[in-house]
C-alpha positions as CSV (number, residue, x, y, z in Angstrom):
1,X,22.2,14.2,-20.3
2,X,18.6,14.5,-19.0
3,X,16.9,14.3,-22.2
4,X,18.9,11.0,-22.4
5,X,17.3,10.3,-19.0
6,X,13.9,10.8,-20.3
7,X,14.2,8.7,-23.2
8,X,15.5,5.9,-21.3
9,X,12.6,6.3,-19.0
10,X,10.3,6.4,-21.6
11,X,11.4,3.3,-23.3
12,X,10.1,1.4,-20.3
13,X,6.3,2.2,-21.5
14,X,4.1,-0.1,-20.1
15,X,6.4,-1.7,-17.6
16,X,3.4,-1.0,-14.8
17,X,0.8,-2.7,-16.5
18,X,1.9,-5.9,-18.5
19,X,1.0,-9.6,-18.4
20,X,-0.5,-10.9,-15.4
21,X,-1.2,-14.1,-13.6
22,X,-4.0,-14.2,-11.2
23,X,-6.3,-17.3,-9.5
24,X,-10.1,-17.4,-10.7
25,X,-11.0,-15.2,-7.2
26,X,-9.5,-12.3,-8.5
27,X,-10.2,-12.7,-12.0
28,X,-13.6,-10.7,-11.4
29,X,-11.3,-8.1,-9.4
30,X,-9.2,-7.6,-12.6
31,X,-12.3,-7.2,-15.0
32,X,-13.7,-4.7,-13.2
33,X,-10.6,-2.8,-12.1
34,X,-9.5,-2.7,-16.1
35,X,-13.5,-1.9,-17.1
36,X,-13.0,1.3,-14.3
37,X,-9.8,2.6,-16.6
38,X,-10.0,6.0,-17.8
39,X,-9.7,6.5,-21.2
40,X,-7.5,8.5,-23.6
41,X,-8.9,12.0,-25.2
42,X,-11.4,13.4,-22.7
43,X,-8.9,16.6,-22.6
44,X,-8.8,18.6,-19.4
45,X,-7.1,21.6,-20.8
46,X,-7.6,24.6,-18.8
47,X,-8.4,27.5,-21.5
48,X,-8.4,30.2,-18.2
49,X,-7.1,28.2,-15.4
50,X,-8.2,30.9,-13.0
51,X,-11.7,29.8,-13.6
52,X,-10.9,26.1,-12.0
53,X,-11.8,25.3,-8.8
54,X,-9.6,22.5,-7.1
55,X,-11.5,19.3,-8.7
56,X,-10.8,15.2,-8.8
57,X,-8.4,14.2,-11.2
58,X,-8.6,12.9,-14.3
59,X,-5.5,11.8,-16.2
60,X,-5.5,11.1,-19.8
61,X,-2.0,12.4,-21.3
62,X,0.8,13.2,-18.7
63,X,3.9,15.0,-19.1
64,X,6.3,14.1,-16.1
65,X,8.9,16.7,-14.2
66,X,11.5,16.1,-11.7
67,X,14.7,17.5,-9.9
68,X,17.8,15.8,-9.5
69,X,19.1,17.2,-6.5
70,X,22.4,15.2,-6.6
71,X,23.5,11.6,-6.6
72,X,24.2,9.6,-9.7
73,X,22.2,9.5,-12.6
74,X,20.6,6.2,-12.0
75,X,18.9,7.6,-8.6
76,X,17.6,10.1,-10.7
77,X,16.6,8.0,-13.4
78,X,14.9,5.2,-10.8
79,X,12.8,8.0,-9.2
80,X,11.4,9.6,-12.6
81,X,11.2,5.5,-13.6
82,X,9.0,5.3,-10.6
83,X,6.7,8.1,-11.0
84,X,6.0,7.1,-15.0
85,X,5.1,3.8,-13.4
86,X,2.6,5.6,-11.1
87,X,1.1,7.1,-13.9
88,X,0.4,4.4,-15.4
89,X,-1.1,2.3,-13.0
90,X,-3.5,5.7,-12.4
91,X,-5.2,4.9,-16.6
92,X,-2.7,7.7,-18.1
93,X,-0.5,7.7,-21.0
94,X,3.2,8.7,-20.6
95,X,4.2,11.3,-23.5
96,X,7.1,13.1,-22.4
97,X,9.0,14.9,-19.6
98,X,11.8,17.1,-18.2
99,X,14.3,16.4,-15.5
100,X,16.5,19.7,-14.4
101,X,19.6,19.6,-12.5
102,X,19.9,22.2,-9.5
103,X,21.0,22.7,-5.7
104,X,17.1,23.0,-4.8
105,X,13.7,23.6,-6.2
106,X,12.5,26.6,-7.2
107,X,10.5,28.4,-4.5
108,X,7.7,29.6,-6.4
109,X,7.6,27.3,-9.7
110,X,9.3,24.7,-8.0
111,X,11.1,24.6,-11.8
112,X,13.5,27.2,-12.6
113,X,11.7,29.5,-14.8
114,X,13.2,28.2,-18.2
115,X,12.9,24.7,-17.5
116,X,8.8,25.6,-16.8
117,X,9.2,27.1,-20.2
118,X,10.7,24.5,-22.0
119,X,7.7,22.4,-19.9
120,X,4.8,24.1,-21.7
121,X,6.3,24.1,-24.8
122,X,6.5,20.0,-24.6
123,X,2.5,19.9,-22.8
124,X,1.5,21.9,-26.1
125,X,3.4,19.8,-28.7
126,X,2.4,16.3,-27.0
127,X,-1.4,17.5,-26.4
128,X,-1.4,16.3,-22.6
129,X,-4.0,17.4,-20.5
130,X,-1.6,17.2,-16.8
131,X,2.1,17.8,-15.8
132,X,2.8,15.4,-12.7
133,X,5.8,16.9,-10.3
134,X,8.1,13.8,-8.5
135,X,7.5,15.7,-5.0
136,X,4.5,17.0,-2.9
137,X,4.1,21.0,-4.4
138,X,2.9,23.5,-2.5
139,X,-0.3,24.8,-3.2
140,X,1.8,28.6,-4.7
141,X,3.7,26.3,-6.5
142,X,1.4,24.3,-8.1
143,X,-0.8,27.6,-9.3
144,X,2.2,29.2,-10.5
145,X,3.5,25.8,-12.4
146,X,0.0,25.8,-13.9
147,X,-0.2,29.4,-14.9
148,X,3.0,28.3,-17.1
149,X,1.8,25.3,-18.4
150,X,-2.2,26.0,-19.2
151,X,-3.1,22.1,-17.9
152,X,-3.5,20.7,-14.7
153,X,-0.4,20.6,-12.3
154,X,-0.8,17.7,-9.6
155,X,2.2,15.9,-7.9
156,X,3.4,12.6,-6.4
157,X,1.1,13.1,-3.7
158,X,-2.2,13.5,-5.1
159,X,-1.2,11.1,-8.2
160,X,-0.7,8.2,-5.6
161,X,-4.3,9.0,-4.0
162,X,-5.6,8.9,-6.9
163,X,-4.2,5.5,-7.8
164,X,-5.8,4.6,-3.7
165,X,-9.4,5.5,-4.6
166,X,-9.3,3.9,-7.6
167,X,-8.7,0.4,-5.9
168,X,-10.2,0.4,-2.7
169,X,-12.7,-2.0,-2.8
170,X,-13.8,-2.6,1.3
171,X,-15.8,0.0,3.0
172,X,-12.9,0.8,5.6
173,X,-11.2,1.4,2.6
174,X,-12.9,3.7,0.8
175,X,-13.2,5.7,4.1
176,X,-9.7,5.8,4.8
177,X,-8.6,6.6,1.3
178,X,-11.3,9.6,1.3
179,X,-10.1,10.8,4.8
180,X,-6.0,11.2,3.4
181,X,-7.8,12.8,0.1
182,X,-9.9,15.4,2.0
183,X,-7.1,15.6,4.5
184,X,-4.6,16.3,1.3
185,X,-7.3,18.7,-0.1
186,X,-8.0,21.0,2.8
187,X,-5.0,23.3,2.3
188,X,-5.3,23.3,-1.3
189,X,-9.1,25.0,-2.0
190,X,-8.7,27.5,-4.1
191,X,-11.1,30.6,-5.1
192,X,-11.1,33.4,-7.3
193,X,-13.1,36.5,-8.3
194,X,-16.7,36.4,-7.1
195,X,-16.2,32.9,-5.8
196,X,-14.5,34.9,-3.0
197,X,-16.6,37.7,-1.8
198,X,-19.5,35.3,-2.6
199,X,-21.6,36.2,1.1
200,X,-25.0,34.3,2.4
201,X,-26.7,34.3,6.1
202,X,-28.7,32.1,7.9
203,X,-30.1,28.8,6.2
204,X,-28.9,30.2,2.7
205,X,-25.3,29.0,3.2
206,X,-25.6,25.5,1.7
207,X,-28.7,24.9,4.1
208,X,-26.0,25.2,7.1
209,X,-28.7,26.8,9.4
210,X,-27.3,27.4,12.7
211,X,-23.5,28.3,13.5
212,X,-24.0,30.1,10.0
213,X,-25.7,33.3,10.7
214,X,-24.4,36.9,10.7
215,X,-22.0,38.3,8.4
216,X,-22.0,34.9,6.1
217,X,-19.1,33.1,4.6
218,X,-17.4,33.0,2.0
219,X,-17.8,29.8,-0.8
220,X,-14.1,28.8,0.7
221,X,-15.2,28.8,3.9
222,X,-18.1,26.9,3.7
223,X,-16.4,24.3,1.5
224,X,-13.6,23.8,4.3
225,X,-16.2,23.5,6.9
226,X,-17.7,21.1,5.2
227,X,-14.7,19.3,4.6
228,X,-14.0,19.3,8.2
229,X,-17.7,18.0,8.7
230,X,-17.2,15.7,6.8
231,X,-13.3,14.3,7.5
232,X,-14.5,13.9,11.7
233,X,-17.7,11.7,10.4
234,X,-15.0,9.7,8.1
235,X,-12.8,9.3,11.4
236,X,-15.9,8.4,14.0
237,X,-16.9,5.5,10.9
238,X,-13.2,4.3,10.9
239,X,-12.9,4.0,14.4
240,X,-16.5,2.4,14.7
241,X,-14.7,-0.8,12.6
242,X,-11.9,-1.1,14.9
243,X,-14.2,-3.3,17.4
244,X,-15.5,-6.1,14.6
245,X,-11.4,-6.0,13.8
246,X,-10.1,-6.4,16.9
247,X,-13.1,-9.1,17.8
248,X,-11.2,-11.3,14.2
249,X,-7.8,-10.4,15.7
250,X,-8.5,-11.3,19.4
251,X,-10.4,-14.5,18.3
252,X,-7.4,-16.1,16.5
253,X,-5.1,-14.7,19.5
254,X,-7.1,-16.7,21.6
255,X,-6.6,-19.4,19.3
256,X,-3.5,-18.8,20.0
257,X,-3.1,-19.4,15.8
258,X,0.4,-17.9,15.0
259,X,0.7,-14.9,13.0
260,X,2.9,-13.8,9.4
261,X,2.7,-10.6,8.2
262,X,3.6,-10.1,4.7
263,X,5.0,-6.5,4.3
264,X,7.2,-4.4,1.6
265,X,7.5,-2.2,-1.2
266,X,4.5,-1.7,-3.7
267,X,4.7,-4.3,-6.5
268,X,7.7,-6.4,-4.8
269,X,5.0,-9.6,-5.4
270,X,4.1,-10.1,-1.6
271,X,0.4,-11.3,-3.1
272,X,1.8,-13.4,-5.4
273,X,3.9,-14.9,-2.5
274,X,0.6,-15.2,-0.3
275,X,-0.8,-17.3,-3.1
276,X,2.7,-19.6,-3.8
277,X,2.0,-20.6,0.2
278,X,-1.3,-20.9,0.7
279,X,-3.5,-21.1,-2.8
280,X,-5.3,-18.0,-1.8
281,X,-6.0,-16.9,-5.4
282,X,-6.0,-13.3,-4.5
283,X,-5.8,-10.5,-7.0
284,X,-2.3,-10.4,-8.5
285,X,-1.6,-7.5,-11.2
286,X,1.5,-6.2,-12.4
287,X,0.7,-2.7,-11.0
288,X,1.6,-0.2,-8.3
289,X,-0.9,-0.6,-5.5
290,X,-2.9,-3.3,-6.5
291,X,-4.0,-4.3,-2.8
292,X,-5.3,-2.1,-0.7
293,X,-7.2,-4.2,1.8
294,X,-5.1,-6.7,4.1
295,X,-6.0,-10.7,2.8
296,X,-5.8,-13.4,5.8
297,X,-5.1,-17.1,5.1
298,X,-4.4,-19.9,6.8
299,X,-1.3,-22.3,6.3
300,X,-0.1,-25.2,8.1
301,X,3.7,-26.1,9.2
302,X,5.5,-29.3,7.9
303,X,4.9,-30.5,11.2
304,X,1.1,-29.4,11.2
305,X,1.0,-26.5,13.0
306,X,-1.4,-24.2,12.0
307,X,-1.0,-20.2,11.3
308,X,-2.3,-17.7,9.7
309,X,-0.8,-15.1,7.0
310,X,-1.5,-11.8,6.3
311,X,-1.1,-9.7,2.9
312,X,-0.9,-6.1,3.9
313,X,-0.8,-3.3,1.5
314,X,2.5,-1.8,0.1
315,X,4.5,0.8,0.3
316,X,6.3,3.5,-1.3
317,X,8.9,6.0,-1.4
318,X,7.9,9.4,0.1
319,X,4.7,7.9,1.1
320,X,2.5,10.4,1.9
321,X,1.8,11.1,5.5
322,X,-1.8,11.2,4.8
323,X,-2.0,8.0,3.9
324,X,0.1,6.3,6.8
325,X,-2.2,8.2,9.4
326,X,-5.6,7.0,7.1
327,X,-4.3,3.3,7.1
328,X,-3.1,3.6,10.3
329,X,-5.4,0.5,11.7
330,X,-4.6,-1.7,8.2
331,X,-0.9,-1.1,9.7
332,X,-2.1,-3.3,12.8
333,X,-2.4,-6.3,11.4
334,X,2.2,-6.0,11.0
335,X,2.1,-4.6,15.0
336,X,0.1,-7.9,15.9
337,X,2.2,-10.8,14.2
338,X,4.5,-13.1,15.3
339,X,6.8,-13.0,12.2
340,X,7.5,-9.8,9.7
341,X,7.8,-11.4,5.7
342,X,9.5,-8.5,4.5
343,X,8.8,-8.4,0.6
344,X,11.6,-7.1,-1.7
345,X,12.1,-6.7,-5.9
346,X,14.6,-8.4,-6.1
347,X,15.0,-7.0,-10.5
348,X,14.9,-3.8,-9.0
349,X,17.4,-1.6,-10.5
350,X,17.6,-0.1,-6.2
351,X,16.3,-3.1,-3.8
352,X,18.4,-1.3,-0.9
353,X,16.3,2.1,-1.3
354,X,13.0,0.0,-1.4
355,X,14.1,-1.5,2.1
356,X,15.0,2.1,3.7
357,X,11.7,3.2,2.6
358,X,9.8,0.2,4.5
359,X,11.5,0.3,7.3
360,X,10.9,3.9,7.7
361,X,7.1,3.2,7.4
362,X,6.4,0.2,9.9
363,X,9.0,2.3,12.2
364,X,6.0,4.4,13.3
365,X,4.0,0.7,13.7
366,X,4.1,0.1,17.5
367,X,5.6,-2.9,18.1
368,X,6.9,-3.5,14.7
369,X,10.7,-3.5,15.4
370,X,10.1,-6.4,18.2
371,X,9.0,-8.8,15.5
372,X,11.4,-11.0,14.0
373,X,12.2,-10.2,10.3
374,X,12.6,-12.2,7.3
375,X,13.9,-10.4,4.4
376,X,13.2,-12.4,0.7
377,X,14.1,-11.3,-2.3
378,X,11.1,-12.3,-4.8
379,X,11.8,-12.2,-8.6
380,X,14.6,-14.2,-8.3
381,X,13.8,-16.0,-11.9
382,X,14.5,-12.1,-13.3
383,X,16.9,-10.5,-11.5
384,X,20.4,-9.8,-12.2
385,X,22.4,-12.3,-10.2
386,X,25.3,-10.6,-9.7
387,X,23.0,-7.2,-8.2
388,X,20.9,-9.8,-6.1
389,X,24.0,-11.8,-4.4
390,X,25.1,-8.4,-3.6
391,X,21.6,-7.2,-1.7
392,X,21.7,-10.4,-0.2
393,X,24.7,-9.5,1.6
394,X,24.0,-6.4,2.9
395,X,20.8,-8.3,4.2
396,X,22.1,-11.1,6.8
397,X,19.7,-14.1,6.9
398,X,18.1,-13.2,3.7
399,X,16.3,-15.6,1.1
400,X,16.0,-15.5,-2.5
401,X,12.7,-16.8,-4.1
402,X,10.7,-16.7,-7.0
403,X,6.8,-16.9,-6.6
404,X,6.8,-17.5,-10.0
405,X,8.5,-20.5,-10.3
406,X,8.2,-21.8,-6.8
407,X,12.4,-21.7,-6.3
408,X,13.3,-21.0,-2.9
409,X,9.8,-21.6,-1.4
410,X,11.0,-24.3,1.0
411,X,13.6,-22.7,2.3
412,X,11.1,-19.9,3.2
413,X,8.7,-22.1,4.3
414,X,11.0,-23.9,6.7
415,X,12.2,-20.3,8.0
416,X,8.9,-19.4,8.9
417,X,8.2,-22.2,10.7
418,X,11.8,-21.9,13.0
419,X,10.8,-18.5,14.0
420,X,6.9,-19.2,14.8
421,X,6.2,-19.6,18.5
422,X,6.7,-23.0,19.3
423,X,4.1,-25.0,21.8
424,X,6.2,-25.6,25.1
425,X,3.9,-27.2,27.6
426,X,3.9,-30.8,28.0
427,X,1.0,-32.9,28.3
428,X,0.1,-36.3,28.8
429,X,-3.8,-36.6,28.6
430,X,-6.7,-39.5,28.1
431,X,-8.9,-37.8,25.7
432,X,-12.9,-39.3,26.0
433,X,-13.8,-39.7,22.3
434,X,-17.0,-37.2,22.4
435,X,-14.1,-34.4,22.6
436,X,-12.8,-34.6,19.2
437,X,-13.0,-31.0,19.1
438,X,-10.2,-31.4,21.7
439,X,-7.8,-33.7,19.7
440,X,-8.4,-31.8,16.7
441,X,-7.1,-28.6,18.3
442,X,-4.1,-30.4,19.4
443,X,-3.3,-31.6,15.8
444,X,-3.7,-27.8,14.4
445,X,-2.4,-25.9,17.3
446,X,0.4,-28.4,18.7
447,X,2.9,-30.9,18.7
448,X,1.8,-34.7,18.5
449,X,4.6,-37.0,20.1
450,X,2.4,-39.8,20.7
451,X,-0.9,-41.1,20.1
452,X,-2.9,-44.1,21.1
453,X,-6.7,-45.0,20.7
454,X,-8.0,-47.0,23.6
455,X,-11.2,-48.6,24.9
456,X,-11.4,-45.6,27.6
457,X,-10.4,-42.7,24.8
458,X,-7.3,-41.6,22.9
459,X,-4.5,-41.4,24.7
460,X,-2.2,-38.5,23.4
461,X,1.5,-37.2,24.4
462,X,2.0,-33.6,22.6
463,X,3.4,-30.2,23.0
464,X,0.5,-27.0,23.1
465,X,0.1,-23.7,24.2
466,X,-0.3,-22.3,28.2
467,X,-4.0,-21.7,27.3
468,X,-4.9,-25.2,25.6
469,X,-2.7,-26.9,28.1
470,X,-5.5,-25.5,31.0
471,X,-8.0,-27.0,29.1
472,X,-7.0,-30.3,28.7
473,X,-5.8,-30.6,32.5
474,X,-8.9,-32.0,33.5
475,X,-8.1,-34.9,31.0
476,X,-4.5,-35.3,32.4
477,X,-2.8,-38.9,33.2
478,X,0.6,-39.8,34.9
């Protein structure tokens, strides 16, 4: 039954990276992302894998291999789906796999010790250069797997890393993604033979000078100090951008501009949604993790109000924790809104477990479970009807759209706009006409009722905010 698993897994080649549909801003984005792919045949087979230290990946060939702890064989199937479509978005070529059936993995191989086997046996017929694991290994499992196989062993955790570094683009997130790497690396070093008893004093240690003197240490040690060096100079960088993004954040607040946050599962479409409602033209690629850096647009209301919206990066099952603590201050922007867009693939074969895996995620976002939450089912134009009416269900309030095709956009739209904080002062003001700027704030940030130019200024009759209301009370009339 598993190797029926596997084929049907495999069929869905290339289901990661297909056509695509992006606006001339990320055109340049998707050039040089696809000029940045790694390429097929540059073999990393290990001829005496006790001669490797721990090194960056590089995935040409991959053989996949999972567990199925229980549950149905579609859950199983979904997951190892999932992983070959992680592989894929990292550059690497799926060739084969294994799936084994038992209570728990195995402590030391995390495979029994047939299945790991039958695993080498597949690595050595297909010619792949890395086995990828469905779960985070530990460091004894992973050396023992790769004793077995002869290739490289990494797992879910390092393969979704990987796919991080390779599209960070801003400088915060390059920094974060190397923190969760080095973070993910420092109890994985490895060393053997000399490597270990390797012994230097003084300034001889890697030019360490002072702290370094005496008996010496050994290569591992100085690598994981300067790991550590290096991870607290990471941290002091990250938190030196949190002023210039909390000056952008506190500026619209002051505004008092409205906030959406557009949140969800990795490739449910939520930056093909930002560009259906606002013409951004952000990068949009059929791929697992294709933004990294949060996107801020403004958008208006039918009745003019302005507000901003905010594409946030996705999400995954078993995210790893690295990564949640490393994007910890991207995860601010869904704290800080007034309205949660929750994203959802609406064609996947499991939109329920995608939802679960969210929520778990912005759970450890302060403020996150305050913020009202609009659940939309994108890929409407593709999904089975009969799966997506019953998703819907189990969702209350939920919408159904297609940023595709545009269907179900207004009714979005018009949800967004019930839910965004409305203006509630009154005001009745004579506006002298050398304070446009005024007038112009009340047309973006509030609610015109009436409005009448006169030989003294412009009379106007609207709803606004506390703060624009003190403004204008200099201006008020009876």
């Amino acid at each position: 039954m598993t190797d029926d698993v596997i084929s049907r897994i495999l069929s869905h080649a290339g289901t990661a990276v297909g056509d695509r549909e992006y606006g001339a801003a990320g055109q340049q984005d998707v050039a040089d992302r696809h000029a940045l792919r790694r390429v097929e045949g540059l073999s990393t087979e290990l001829e005496d894998v006790t001669e490797v230290e721990y090194r960056q990946l590089r995935l040409e060939r991959v053989v996949l291999a999972g567990i199925w702890l229980g549950g149905s064989t579609a859950e199983a199937e979904n997951s190892l789906r999932e992983l070959a479509a992680l592989a894929e978005t990292a550059g690497s070529i799926v060739c084969g796999g294994v799936l084994q059936k038992r209570m728990k993995p195995d402590p030391s191989t995390y495979l029994g010790s047939g299945k790991a086997a039958e695993l080498a046996e597949i690595v050595r017929d297909a010619g792949a250069d890395t086995v990828v694991c469905d779960v985070e290994l530990a460091p004894s499992q992973r050396r023992a797997l790769e004793d077995i196989v002869k290739v490289k062993v990494i797992d879910r955790t390092a393969l979704i890393l990987d796919i991080f570094a390779q599209h960070a683009k801003s400088r915060e997130g390059k920094a974060q993604v190397e923190l969760a790497q080095l973070d993910y690396l420092l109890p994985r070093l490895r060393g053997w033979g000399e490597s270990m008893s390797r012994q230097a004093g003084g300034r001889v240690a890697g030019g360490a000078g002072i702290g370094s003197r005496g008996p010496g240490e050994t290569k591992i040690e100085l690598d994981r100090r300067r790991i550590r060096t290096r991870m607290a100079k990471l941290r002091r960088q990250i938190d030196a951008m949190k002023p210039a993004r909390d000056t952008k954040r506190s500026t619209r607040r002051r505004g008092a501009i409205p906030s959406v946050a557009i949140a969800g599962y990795t490739n449910a479409g939520k930056s093909s949604l930002l560009n259906r409602l606002t013409s951004a033209g952000v990068l949009v690629e059929n791929a697992l993790f294709a933004t990294l850096d949060p996107t801020v647009r403004g958008a208006r209301t039918e009745d003019g109000r302005q507000y901003t919206l905010t594409d946030t990066v996705g999400f995954v099952r078993f995210l790893p924790h690295q990564l949640v603590e490393a994007f910890r201050s991207t995860l601010e922007e869904v704290g800080g809104a007034d309205v949660l867009v929750h994203v959802v693939d609406g064609s996947h074969p499991e939109p329920e477990g995608q939802i679960s895996a969210v929520r778990e995620v912005l759970s450890d976002v302060e403020h996150a479970s305050e913020i009202p939450e609009i659940v939309v089912f994108n890929k409407s134009d593709i999904a089975d009807p009969v799966a997506l009416e019953r998703a819907r269900l189990r969702e209350k309030g939920s919408i159904a759209v297609s940023a595709r095709t545009g269907e179900g956009m207004a009714e979005l739209r018009a949800r967004i706009e019930e839910l965004l904080p409305r203006p509630d002062v009154d005001v009745n003001v004579l506006l002298p006409y050398s304070r446009g700027d005024l007038l112009s704030r009340i047309h973006d940030r509030g609610t015109v009722r009436e409005l009448e130019h006169t030989a003294d200024g412009t009379r106007v009759h609207a709803m606004v905010r506390g703060d624009l209301a003190a403004e204008l009370e200099q201006f008020a009339i009876d």
